[in-house]
BAGUTI-566209 format. One record per residue (C-alpha): residue in three letters; y, z, x. Coordinates in steps of 0.001 Angstrom, whole numbers, padded with zeros to 6 digits, always signed. Layout:
<recs>
ALAYZX...
</recs>
This chain:
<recs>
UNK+024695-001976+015270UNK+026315-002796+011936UNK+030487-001333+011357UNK+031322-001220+007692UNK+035044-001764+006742UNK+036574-000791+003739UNK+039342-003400+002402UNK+040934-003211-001705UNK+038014-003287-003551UNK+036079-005125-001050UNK+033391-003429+001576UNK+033130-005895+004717UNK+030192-006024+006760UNK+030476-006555+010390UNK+027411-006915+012558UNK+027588-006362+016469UNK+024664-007746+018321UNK+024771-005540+021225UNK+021431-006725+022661UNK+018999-009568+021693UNK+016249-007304+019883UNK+018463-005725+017540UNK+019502-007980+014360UNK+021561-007032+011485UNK+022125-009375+008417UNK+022403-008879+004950UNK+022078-005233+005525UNK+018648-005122+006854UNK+017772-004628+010773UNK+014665-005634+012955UNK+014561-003573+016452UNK+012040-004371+018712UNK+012965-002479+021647UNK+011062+000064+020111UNK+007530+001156+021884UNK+004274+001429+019519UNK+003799+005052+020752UNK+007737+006168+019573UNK+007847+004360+016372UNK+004661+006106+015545UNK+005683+009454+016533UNK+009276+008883+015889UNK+009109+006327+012409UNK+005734+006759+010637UNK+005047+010326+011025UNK+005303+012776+008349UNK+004308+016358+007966UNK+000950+018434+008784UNK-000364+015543+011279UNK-000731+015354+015104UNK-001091+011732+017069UNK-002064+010414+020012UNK-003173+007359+022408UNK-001344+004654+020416UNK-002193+001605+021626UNK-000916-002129+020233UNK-002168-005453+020743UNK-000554-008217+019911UNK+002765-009652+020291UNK+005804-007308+021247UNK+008035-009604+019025UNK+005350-009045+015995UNK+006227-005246+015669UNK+009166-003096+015233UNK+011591-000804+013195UNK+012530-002273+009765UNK+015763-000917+007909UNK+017267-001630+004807UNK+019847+000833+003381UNK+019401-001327+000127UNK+015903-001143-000080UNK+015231-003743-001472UNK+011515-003823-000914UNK+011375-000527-002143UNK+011529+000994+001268UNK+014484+001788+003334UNK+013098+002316+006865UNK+009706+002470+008239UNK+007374+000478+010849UNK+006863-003444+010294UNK+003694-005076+011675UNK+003637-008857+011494UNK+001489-012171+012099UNK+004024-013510+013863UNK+007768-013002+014630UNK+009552-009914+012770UNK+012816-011251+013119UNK+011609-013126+010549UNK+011547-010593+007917UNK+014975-010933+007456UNK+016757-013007+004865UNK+018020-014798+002459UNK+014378-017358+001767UNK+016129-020867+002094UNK+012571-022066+003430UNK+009177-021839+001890UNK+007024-022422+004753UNK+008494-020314+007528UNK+006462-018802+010258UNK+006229-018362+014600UNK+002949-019311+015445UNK+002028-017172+018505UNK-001409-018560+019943UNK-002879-015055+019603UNK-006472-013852+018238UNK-007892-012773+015153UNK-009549-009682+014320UNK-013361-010361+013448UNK-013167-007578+011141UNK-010287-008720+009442UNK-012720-012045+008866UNK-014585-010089+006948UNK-012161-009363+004409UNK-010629-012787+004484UNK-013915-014691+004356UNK-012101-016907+006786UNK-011090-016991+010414UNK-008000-015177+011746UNK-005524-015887+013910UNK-001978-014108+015455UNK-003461-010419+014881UNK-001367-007735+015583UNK-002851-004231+016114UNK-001759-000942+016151UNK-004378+001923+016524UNK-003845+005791+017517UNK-005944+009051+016664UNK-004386+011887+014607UNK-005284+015164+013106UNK-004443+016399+009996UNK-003592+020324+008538UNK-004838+019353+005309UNK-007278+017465+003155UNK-005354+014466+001716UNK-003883+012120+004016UNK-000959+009565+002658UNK+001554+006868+003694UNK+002964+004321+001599UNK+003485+000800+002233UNK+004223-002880+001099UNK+002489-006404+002097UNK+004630-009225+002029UNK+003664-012913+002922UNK+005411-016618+003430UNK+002001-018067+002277UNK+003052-017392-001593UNK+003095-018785-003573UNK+002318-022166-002416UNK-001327-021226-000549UNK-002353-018956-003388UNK-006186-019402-004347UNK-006597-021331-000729UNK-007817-020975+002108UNK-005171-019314+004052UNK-005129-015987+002333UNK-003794-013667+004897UNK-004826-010161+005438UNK-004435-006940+006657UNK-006420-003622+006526UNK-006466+000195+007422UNK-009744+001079+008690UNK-009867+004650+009729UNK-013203+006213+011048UNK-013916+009841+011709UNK-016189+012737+010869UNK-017003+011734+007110UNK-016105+008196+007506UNK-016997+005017+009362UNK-014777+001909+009741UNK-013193+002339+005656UNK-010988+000640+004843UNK-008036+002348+002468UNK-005636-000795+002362UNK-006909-001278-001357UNK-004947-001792-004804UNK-005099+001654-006740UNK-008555+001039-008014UNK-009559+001878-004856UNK-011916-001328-004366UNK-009396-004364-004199UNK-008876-005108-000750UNK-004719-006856-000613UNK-004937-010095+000216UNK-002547-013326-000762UNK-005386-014528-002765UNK-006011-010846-004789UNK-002538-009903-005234UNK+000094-012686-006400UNK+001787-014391-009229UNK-001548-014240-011328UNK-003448-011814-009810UNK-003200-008039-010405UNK+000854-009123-010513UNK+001572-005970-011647UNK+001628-005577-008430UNK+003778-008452-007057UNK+007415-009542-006357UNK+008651-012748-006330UNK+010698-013840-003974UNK+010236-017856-003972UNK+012528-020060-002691UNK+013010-023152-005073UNK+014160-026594-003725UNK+016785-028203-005719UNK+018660-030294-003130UNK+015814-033201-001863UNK+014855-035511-004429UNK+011284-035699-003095UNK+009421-032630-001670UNK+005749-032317+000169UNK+003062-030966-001867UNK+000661-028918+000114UNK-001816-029357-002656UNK-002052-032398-002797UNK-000834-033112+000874UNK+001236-036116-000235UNK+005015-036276-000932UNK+005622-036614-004904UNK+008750-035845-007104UNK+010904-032742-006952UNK+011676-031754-010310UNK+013806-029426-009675UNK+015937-031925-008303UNK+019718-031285-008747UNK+018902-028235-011229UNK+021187-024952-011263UNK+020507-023484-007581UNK+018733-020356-008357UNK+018760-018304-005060UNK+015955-015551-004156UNK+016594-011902-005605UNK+016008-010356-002215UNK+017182-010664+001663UNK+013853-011543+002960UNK+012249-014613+004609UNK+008959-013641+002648UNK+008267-015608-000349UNK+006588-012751-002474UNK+005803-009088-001703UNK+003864-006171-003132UNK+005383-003342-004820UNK+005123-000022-002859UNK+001738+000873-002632UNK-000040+004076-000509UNK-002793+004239+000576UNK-005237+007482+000528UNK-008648+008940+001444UNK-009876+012555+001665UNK-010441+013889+005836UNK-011554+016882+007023UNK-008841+019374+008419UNK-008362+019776+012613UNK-010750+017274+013106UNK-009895+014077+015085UNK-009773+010721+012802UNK-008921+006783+014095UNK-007080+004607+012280UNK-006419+000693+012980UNK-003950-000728+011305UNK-004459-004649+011385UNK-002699-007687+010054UNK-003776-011455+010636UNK-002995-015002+009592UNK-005995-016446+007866UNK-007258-020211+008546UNK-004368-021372+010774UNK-001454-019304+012849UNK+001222-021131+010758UNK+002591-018797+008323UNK+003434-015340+008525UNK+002760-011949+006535UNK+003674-008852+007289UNK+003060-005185+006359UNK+005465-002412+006369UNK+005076+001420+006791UNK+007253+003438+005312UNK+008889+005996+007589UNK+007935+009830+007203UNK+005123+009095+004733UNK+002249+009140+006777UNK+001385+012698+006233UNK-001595+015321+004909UNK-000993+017483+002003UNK-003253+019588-000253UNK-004490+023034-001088UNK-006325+023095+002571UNK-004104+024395+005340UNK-005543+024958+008642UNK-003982+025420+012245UNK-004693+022333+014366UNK-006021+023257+017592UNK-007522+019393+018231UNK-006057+018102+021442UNK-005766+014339+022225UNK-006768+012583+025773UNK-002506+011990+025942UNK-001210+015185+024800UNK+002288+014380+025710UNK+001959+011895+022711UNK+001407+014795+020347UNK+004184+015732+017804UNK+004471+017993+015057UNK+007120+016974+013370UNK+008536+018598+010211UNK+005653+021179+010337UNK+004993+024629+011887UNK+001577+024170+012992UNK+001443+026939+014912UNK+002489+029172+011749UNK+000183+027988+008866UNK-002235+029993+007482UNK-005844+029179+006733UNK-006753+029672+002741UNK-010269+031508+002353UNK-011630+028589+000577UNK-011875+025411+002959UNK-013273+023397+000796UNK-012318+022604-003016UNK-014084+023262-005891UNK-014224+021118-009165UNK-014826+022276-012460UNK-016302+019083-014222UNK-014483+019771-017963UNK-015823+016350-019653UNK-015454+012979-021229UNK-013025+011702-023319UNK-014873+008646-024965UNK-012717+005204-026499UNK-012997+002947-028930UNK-014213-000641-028092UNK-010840-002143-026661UNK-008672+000604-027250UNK-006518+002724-025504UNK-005149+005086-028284UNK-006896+008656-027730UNK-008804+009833-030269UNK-009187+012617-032812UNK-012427+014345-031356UNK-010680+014274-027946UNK-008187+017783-028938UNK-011833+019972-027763UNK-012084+018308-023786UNK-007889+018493-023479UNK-008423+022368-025092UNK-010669+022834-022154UNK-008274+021529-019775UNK-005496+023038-020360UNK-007274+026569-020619UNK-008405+026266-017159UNK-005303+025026-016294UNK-003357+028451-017395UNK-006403+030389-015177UNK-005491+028348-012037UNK-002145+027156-012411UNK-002390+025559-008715UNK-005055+023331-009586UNK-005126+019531-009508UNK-006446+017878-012962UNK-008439+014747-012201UNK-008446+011902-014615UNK-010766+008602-013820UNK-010481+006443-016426UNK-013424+003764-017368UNK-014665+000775-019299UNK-017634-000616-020799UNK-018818-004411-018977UNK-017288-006279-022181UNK-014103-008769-020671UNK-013351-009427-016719UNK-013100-007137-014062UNK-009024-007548-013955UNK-008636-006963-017570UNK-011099-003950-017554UNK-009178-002532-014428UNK-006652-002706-016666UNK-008011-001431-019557UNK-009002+001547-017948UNK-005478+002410-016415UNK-003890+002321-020327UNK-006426+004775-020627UNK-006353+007297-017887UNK-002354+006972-018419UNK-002917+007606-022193UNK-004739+010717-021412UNK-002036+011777-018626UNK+000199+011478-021112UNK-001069+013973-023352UNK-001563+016573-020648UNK+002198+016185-019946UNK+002679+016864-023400UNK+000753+019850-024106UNK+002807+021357-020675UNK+000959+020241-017593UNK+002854+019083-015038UNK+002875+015711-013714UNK+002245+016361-010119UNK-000983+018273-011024UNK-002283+015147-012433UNK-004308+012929-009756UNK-005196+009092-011774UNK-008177+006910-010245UNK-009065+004229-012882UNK-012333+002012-012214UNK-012779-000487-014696UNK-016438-000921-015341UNK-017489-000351-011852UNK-019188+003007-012330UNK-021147+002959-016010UNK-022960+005960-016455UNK-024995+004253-018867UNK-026531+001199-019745UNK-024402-001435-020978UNK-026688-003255-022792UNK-026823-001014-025749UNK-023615+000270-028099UNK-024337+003771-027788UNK-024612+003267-023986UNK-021586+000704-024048UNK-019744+004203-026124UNK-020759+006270-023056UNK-018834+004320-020267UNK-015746+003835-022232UNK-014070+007092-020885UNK-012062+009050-018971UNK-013630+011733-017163UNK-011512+015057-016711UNK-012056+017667-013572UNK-010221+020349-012373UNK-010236+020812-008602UNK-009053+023838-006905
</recs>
């Protein structure tokens, strides 16, 4: 329980520990006393979904309710899942390897992913069904493995796999190219850091320091420099920005989803993931009455939604208008002249169905790496969003997917064909 006391000019902060579980310093809270089924049904759900049979396995200390009026992670409440203890999420980083090592097992699948062994899982798992076609939640991974362990062997992990009718075992825990999984070792300092916060903590009081590298003890030489403390009131050494995650389901149909985070080569260091409160919901032009009932129905919610009272569109499933390419330059980003005929198109069918969602995957040729073609083809697809804004579309009709050079359409060994996968492609779906 935290008081807040207002003095001249000063706000005091006074935190009560009324019970063990409950924490409260520097403004953010860990409560543990929490069950997985009610901060499921109580935290993490959002509108047009119905859960049930949550189950968790791992350590009660390695899950609970995360708050932060500050938000300093970008979210100010939600569901934390951990590797180890999530007391230690809070703050301020005054150690770089901190971590609760609790002698639990790894996840095989999560192996997978980590191309390494896994240790201290924690799982949460529960069915749900969903009013409508897009289901959403946002989140953030943070770890005490950066940035020391970066580009090692203990890249910790953690995944969403969600199975159901038109999906087995996928994972959606990916960076917004949709293939990345999120890793330590794919999202850091270097590493897609567009996505990544650093919160190091930088030794300037001990003349010598280990090196984990080089597993020896050399010279500190940051050694008696200006202190420069950590911008945020976590443990974690480096976090992701807020990320969601996303994949197209079937309406009143049941779905699984596992949400899974490990430690990766030894139980040592933790990571953690959090879910932001309310997010995970369903959305889209779909809306259906659920009438899918769980094996614990007294687990059910519908929060924020009037199931009961929604109405079911004549058209169940979507249909795309494929309006064309818009082709680059080599290297470029800048739209060009000849493209004024595909955004014509767009925006005409646009005015017919003003509802409609305008789809913009944005592509590259195989010329440069994958990370600077990823890139690439973001500057792109934004470039092109950009111009739709202009000419009066909205920007929350405007869905962006960008691929890099993953899907050519043509061969890449030729300039004309090279011409051909430097795009974005535009759709309307309604």
């Amino acid at each position: 329980m935290c008081t807040f006391i207002n003095t001249i000019g000063t706000a005091l902060q006074i935190c009560i520990l009324s019970c063990l579980p409950l924490v409260c310093i520097s403004q953010i809270q860990i409560d543990t006393t929490s069950t997985p089924a009610e901060l499921v049904s109580e935290v993490l759900l959002g509108q047009g979904v119905v859960i049930g049979n949550v189950t968790f396995r791992g350590q009660k200390h390695a899950i609970g309710q995360y708050i932060d009026p500050e938000e300093q992670m970008g979210l100010e409440n939600g569901v934390v899942l951990t590797s180890g203890n999530a007391f230690y999420v809070i703050g301020p980083n005054k150690n770089p390897r901190a971590g609760w090592a609790s002698d639990a097992p790894g996840d095989p699948e999560l192996d997978d992913i980590a191309r390494g062994k896994t240790y201290d899982a924690s799982t949460l798992e529960f069915d749900f069904v969903t009013q409508s076609e897009n289901l959403y939640f946002e989140y953030v991974f943070a770890s005490e493995e950066y940035l020391e362990y970066v580009g090692s062997k203990f890249n910790d992990v953690f995944a969403f796999f969600i199975s159901g009718p038109n999906m087995e075992n996928t994972n959606i825990a990916r960076l917004p190219d949709g293939v990345t999984p999120i890793t330590v070792n794919t999202v850091n300092n270097e590493m897609n850091s567009e996505y990544y916060v650093d919160n190091a903590y930088i030794n300037t009081t001990d003349p010598f320091i280990w090196d984990v590298r080089s597993r020896k003890v050399i010279e500190n030489k940051n050694y008696l420099q200006p202190e420069v403390p950590p911008s945020y009131a976590t443990q974690f050494d480096g976090f992701t920005t807020v990320l969601t995650a996303r994949c197209r389901v079937i309406p009143n149909e049941i779905y699984h989803i596992k949400m899974s985070i490990a430690d990766v080569a030894d139980g040592i260091l933790d990571s953690g993931v959090f879910l932001k409160a309310g997010s995970f919901r369903s959305e889209g032009e779909i809306v259906v009455a659920i009438d899918k009932m769980m094996d614990q129905p007294h687990q059910l919610t519908r929060k924020q939604a009037r199931l009961d009272e929604v109405v079911v569109k004549p058209k169940d499933i979507p249909s795309n208008i494929i309006i064309g390419n818009i082709e680059f330059e080599f290297d470029k980003a800048e739209i060009p002249v000849q493209a004024k005929t595909v955004l014509t198109k767009v925006i005409n069918e646009y005015m017919n169905h003003p509802k409609a969602k305008i789809l913009l995957n944005g592509h590259t040729d195989n010329f440069g790496s994958d990370n600077y073609n990823i890139k690439l083809s973001l500057k792109r697809t934004n470039a092109v969003a950009s111009a739709l804004m202009g000419l009066g579309i909205p920007e929350n009709r405007l869905v962006l997917d960008y691929y890099g050079e993953q899907r050519p359409i043509a061969t890449n060994d030729t300039e004309n064909g090279r011409a051909r996968n430097r795009r974005v492609e535009l759709i309307v779906s309604f």
